[in-house]
VEXDREN-2710 file (C-alpha; in Angstrom, 1 decimal):
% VEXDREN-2710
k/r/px/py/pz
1/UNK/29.9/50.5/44.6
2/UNK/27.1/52.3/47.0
3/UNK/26.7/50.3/50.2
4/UNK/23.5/50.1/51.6
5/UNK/24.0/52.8/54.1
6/UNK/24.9/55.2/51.4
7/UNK/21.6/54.6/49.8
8/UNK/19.6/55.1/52.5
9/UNK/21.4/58.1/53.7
10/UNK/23.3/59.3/50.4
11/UNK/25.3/61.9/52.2
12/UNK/27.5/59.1/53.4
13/UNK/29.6/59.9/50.2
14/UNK/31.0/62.9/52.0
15/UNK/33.1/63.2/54.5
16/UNK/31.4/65.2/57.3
17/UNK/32.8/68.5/58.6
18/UNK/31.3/68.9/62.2
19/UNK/33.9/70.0/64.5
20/UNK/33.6/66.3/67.2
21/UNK/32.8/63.6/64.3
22/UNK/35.1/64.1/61.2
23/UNK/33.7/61.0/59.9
24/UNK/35.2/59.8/56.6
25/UNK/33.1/58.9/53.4
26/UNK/31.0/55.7/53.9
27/UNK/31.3/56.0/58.0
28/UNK/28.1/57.2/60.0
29/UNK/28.5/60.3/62.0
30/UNK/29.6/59.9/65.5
31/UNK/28.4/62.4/69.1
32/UNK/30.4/63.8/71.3
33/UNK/31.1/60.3/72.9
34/UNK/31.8/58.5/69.5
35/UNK/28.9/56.5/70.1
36/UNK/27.6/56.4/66.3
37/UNK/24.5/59.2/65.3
38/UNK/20.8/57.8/63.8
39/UNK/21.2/60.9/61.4
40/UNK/24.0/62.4/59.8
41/UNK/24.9/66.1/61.0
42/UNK/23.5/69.0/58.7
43/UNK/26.3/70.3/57.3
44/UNK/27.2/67.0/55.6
45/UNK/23.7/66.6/53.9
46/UNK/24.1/70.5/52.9
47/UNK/28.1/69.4/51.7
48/UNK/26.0/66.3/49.4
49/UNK/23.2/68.6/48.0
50/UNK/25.7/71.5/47.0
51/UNK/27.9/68.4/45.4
52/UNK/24.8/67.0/43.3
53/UNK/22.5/70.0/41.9
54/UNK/22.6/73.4/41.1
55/UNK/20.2/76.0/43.6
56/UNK/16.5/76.3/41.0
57/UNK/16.6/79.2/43.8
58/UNK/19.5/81.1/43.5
59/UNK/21.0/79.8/40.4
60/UNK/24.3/78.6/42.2
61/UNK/26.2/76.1/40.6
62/UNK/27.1/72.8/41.5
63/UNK/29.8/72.6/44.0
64/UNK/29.2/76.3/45.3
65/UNK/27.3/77.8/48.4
66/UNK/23.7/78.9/47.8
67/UNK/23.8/83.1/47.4
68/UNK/21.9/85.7/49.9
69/UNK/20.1/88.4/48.6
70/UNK/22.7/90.6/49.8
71/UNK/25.3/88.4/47.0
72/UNK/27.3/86.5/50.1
73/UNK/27.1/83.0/50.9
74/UNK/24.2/82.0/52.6
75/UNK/24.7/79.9/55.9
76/UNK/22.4/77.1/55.1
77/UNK/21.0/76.2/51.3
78/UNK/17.7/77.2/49.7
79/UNK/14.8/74.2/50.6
80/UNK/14.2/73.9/46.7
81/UNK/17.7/72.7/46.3
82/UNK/17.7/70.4/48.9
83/UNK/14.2/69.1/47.2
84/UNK/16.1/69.0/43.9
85/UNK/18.8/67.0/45.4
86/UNK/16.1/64.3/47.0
87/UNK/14.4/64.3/43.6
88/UNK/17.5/63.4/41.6
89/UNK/18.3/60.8/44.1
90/UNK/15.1/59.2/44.1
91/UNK/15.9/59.3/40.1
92/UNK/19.2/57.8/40.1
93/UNK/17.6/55.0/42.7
94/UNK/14.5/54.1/40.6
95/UNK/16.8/53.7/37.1
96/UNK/19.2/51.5/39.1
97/UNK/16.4/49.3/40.1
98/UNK/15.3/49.3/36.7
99/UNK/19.2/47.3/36.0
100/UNK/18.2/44.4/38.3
101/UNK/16.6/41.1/36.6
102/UNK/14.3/39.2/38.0
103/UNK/15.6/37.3/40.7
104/UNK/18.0/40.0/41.9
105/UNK/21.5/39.2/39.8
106/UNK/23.2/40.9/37.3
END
């Protein structure tokens, strides 16, 4: 079950991979101090997006880096991925809300 934190910031689902925060799937990301982030750190939005669509860009798979020019993995991924990604989320959201009768139960 998705928590309501994980659909307003999907990239909850992942664990994040900052160097001071380590925070597990479902947990917000933490500073330096622990004190709990407004925004997840960037690498664990870029770990959810590589996770959920293929690069339109580069043609990388699901689950694999976004490619340079040059053929090596680029640092960060390709903006029309990370549209892609929003897109199929806004997607997934809308049908789900589609599921739920009037009055709110299932």
């Amino acid at each position: 079950m998705t928590s309501r934190a994980e659909a307003r910031d999907p990239e909850l689902s992942k664990p994040c991979r900052w160097d001071n925060c380590h925070a597990q799937p479902g947990e917000r990301c933490t500073n330096r101090r622990n004190l709990p982030r407004e925004t997840s750190h960037p690498g664990r939005r870029e770990d959810w997006v590589i996770a959920l669509v293929a690069c339109p860009d580069c043609k990388a798979p699901i689950d694999t880096r976004c490619i340079a020019d040059d053929g090596r993995p680029r640092a960060n991924i390709h903006k029309p991925r990370d549209q892609a990604a929003d897109d199929a989320y806004a997607k997934v959201l809308e049908d789900a809300s589609r599921d739920v009768p009037p009055g709110g139960r299932r």
